[in-house]
N, C-alpha and C positions, 0 to 999 in steps of 0.2 A: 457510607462511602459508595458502595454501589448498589441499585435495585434491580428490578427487570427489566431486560429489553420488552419494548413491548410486542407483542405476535406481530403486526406488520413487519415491524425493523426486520425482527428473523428471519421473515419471509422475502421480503426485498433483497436481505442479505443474500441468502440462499440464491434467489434467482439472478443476483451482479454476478457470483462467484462461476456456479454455471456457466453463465453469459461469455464472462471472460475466459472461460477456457474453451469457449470457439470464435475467440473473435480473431477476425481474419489482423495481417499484418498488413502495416501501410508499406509495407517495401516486399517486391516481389523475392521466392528466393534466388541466389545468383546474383543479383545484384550488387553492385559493390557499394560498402558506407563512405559516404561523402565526408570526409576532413579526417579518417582514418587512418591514411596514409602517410607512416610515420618514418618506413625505413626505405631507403633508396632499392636496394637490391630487393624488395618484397612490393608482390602488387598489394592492395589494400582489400583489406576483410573483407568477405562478401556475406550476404544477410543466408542464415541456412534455414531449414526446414523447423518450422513450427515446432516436430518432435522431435528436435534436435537437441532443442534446448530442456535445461532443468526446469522442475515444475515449478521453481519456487517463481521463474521470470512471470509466471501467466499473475501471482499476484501482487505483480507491480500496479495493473493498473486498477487494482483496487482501493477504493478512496479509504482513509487513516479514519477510525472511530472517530469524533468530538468527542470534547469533556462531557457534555452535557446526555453524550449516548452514553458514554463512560461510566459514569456516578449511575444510573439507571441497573448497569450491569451487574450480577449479585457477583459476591466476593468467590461461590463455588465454582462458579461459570467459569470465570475471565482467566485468562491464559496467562503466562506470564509476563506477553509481550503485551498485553490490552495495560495490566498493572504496572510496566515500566510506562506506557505510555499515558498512564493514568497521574503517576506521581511527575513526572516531565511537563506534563499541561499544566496540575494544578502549581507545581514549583514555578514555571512561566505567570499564573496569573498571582499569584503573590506579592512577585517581582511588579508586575505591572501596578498593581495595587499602592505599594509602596513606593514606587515613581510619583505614580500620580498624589498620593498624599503631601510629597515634599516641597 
């Protein structure tokens, strides 16, 4: 089910995760977000300060494992979210599988 990431992946890993947590934002702060504006009597949300927000936001733009990094990964390793995402992939290519059979 799963084996080793191999030492590069880790290490690429390691340095996306890094990366993203100084990557600047495309919207300065102060700004206000464009189609935000929802109620009459309120101005529209303005973008705030980097460490303003939760830390979970910085791994958004982190790209989603593949199956194929997935199955790689040992069963000790993987987190619980790599495992829900593990069984979601392969339950997708299953489905896909049997589509195309019929």
């Amino acid at each position: 089910m799963f084996a080793r990431f191999h030492k590069s992946y880790r290490q690429l890993a390691k340095r996306s995760y890094a990366s993203s947590c100084t990557l600047s934002f495309p919207m300065k702060p102060g700004t206000p977000i464009p189609g935000l504006k929802i109620y009459k009597d309120k101005d529209a949300p303005v973008v705030l300060e980097r460490s303003e927000y939760p830390a979970w936001v910085d791994t958004l733009t982190q790209p989603l494992p593949s199956l194929a990094q997935l199955r790689k990964l040992p069963l000790e390793e993987a987190t619980d979210r790599d495992k829900r995402r593990f069984l979601k992939l392969t339950r997708r290519q299953k489905i896909r599988e049997r589509n195309e059979a019929q």
